[in-house]
C-alpha positions as CSV (number, residue, x, y, z in Angstrom):
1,X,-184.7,145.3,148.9
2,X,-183.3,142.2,146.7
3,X,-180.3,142.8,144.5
4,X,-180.9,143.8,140.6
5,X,-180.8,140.2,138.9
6,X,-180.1,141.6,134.8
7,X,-180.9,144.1,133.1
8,X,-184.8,145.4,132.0
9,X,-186.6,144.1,129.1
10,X,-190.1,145.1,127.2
11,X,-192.8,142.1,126.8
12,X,-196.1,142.5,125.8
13,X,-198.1,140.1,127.2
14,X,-201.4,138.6,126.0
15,X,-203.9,136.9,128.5
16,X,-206.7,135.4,129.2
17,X,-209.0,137.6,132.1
18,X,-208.9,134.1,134.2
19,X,-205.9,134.7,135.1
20,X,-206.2,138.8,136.2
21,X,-205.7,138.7,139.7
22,X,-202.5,136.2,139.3
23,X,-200.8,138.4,136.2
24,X,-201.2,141.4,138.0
25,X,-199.6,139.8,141.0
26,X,-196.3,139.0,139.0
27,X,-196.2,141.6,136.6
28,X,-195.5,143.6,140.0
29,X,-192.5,141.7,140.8
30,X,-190.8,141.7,137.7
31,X,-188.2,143.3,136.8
32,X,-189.2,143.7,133.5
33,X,-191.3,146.2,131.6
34,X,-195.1,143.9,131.2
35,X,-197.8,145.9,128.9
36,X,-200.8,143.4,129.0
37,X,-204.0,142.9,127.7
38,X,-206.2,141.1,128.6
39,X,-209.1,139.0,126.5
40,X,-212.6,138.0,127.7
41,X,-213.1,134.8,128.7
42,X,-215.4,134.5,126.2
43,X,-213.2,133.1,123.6
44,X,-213.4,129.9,124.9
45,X,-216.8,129.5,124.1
46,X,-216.7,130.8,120.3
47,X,-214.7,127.3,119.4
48,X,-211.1,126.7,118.3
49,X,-211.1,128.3,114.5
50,X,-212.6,131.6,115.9
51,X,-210.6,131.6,118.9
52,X,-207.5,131.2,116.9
53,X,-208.7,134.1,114.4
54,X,-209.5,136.3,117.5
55,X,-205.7,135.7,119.1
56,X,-204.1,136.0,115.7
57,X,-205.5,139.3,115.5
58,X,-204.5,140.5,118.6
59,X,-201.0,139.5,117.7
60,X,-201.3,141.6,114.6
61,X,-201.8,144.6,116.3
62,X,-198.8,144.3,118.8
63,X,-196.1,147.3,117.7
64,X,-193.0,144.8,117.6
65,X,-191.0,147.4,117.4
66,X,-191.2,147.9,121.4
67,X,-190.6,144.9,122.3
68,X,-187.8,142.2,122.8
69,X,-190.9,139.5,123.2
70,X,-194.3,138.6,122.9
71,X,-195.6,136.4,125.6
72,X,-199.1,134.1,126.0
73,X,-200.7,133.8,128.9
74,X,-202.7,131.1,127.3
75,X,-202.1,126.9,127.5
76,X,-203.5,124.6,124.4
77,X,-206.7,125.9,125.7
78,X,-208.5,123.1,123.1
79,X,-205.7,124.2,120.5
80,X,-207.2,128.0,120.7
81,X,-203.3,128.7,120.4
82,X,-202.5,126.0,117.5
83,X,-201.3,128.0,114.3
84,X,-200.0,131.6,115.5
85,X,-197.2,132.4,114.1
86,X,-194.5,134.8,115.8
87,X,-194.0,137.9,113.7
88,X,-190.3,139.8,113.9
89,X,-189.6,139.1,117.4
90,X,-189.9,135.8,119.5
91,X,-193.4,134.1,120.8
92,X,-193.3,132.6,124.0
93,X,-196.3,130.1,125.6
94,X,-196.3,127.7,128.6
95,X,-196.3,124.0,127.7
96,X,-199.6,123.6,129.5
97,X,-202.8,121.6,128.4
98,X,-205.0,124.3,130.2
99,X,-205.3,127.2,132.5
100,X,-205.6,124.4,135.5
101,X,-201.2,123.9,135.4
102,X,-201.1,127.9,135.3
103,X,-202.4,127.6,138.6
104,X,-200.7,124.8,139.4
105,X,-197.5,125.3,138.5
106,X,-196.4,122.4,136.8
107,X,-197.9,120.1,134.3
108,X,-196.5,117.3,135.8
109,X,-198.4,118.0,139.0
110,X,-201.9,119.1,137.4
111,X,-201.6,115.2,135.4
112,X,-201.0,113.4,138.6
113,X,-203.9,115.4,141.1
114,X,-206.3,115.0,138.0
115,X,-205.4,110.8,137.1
116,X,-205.9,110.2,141.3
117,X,-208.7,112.2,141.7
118,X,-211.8,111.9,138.6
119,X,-214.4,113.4,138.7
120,X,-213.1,116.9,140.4
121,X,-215.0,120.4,139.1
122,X,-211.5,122.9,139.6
123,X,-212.3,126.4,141.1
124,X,-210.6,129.6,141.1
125,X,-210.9,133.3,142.0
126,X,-210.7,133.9,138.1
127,X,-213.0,131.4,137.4
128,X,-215.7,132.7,140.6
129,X,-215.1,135.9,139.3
130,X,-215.0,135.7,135.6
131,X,-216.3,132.3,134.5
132,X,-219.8,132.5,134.8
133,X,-221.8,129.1,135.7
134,X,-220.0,125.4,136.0
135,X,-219.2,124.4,132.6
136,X,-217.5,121.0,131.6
137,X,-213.5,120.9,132.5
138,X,-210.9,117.5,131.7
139,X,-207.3,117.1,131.4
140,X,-207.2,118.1,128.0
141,X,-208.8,121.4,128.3
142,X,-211.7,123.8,130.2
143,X,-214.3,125.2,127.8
144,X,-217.6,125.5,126.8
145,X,-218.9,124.5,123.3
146,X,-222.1,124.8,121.7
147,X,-224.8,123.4,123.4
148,X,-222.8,122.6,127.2
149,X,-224.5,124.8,130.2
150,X,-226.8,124.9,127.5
151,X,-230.6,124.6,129.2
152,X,-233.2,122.7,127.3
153,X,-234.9,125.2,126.3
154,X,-231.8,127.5,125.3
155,X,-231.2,124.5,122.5
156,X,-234.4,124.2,121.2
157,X,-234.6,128.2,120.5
158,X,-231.1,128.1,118.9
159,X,-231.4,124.8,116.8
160,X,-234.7,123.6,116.9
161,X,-236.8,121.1,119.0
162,X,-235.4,117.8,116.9
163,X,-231.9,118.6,117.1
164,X,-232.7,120.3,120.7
165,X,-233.9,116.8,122.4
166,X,-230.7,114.6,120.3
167,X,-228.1,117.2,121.8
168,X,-229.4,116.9,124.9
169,X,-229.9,113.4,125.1
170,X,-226.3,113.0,124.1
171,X,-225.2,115.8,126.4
172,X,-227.7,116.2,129.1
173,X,-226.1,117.8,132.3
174,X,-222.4,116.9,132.4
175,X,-222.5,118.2,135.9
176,X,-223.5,114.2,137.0
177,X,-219.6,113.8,135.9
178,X,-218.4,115.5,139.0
179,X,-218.2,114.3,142.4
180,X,-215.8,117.2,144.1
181,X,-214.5,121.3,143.7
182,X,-211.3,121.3,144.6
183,X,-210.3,124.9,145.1
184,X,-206.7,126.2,143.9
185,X,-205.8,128.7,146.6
186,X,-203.0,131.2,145.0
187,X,-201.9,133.1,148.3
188,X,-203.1,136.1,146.6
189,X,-207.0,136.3,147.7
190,X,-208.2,139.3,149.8
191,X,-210.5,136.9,152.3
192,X,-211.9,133.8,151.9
193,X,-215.2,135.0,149.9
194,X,-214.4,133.2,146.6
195,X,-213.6,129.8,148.6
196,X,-216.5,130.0,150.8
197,X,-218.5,130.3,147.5
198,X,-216.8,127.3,146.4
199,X,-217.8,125.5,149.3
200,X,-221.4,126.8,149.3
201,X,-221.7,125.1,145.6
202,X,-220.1,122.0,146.4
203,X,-222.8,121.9,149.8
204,X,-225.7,122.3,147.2
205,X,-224.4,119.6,145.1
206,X,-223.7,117.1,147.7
207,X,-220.0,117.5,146.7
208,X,-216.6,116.6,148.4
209,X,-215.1,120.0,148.9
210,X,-211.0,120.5,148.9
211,X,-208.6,123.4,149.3
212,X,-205.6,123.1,146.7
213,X,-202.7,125.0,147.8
214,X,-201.6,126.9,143.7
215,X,-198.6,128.0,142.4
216,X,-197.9,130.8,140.7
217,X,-194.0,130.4,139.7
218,X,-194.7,128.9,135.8
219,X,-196.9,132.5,135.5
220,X,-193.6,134.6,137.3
221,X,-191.6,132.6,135.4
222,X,-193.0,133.5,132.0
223,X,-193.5,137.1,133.1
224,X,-189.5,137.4,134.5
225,X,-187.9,135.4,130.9
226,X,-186.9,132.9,132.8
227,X,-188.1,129.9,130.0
228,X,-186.5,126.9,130.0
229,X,-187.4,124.7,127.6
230,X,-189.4,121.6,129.8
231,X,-191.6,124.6,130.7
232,X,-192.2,126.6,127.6
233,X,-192.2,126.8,124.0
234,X,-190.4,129.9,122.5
235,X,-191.5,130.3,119.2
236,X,-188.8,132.0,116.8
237,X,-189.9,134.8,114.3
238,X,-191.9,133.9,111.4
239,X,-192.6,130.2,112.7
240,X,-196.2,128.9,114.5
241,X,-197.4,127.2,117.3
242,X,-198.7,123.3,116.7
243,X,-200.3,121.0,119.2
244,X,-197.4,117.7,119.8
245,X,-199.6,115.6,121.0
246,X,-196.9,114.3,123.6
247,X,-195.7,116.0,127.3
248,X,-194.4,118.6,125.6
249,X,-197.6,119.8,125.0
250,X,-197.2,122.2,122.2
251,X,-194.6,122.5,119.6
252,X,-193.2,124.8,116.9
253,X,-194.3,123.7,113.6
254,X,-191.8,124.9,111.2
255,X,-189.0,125.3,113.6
256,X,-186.8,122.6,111.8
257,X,-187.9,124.0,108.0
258,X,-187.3,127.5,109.5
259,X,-184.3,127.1,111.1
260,X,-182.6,125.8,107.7
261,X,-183.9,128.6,105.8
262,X,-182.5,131.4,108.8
263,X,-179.2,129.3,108.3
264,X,-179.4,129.6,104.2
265,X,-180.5,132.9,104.6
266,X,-177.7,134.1,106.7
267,X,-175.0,132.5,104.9
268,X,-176.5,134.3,101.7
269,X,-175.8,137.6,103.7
270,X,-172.4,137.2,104.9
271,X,-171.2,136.1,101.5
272,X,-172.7,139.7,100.5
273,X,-170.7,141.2,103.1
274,X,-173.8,141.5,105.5
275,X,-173.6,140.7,109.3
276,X,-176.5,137.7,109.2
277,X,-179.1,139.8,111.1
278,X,-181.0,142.4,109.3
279,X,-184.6,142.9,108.3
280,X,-186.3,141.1,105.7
């Protein structure tokens, strides 16, 4: 049995069902106390504003008082994340574009596979499981938005035969995009069914097939507290997540503006004889 590496701490972590199988795996081999939730996957198909509503919610709800920590298991995810704001304890998200360097492990990684290899249609158990039918996936995010996996037919009874034949002239089936499923084996599947049907849809296609070999340490990572700062973004209380549009992937907003007023605000209470962390 391995030694006891710190003392236990109380998150509450917030995820997206994707990634059950994977949060369940290192939830167990924390040390730490983990309550999750999970969300439907669903949310990424209601678009940005809505997703961001749905999360901030969520967040809302959390009793702070029980916890040292809040903690995303959620990338950009099409800036679903952009504008939650930590409440009275800290907010902690991997800098990740999308769910594809959660299963990856590194950013870095999940930019150099995708750059060498276009055209590849990613595939996990959570996705097999959770995901429903192929819907479009990039480097920037994996969603669907009105009107992709959308049939003909589907658009004509939601907007109209008009509209129906533009959006599907413009987006037709983004399925021609992709040439290969590459599958992201996390050393946590119970057989090979959910590769095999990975396979079986890249044979009906006429796709390359490829077995990914995934990493799970960003998710233990996040889960144990171990968050360096090239791997996530720890937002402080009261400040918000922003998208910074460079590797870092997401930044905090206000962190600069907050910081000064913490600063302000602490030097206000030691001059009153106060010890600079209270409640506000």
């Amino acid at each position: 049995m391995p030694e006891s590496s710190g003392p236990s701490r109380r998150f509450k972590l917030i995820a997206c069902e994707i990634l059950y199988r994977e949060v369940c795996a290192v939830i167990a081999r924390s040390i730490h106390q983990i309550d999750v939730e999970f969300l439907p996957k669903g949310l990424h198909d209601i678009g940005q504003e809505k997703m961001s509503a749905r999360l901030a919610e969520v967040l809302s709800e959390v009793d702070e008082s029980q916890y040292d920590a809040v903690l995303m298991g959620y990338a950009l995810c099409n800036n679903g994340i952009v504008g939650l704001r930590a409440g009275s304890i800290p907010l902690v998200v991997p800098k990740a574009h999308d769910c594809i360097t959660l299963f990856l492990g590194d950013k870095d990684r999940y930019d150099v596979y995708f750059r060498e290899n276009p055209g590849t249609y990613f595939e996990t158990t959570g996705w097999l499981e959770r995901g429903g039918e192929l819907q479009q996936q990039s480097g920037e995010f994996t969603e669907r938005t009105d009107g992709l996996g959308m049939t003909y037919e589907q658009m004509v009874e939601k907007y109209g035969e008009e509209n129906a034949k533009f959006l599907w002239e413009q987006i037709g089936d983004l399925t021609h995009n992709y040439s290969k499923i590459a599958f992201i084996r996390m050393g946590i599947e119970p057989d090979t069914r959910f590769e095999d049907r990975a396979k079986a849809t890249a044979d009906d296609r006429g796709w390359e097939f490829e077995i990914l070999d995934g990493d799970i340490s960003l998710l233990q990572r996040l889960v144990d507290g171990d968050w360096s700062e090239d791997a996530f973004l720890v937002v402080p209380p009261g400040e918000a997540i922003a998208a910074s549009f460079d590797d870092s992937v997401v930044k905090c907003g206000e962190c600069e503006a907050g910081g000064r007023r913490q600063e302000a605000e602490g030097e206000g209470r030691v001059a009153e004889g106060q010890s600079g962390k209270g409640t506000e």
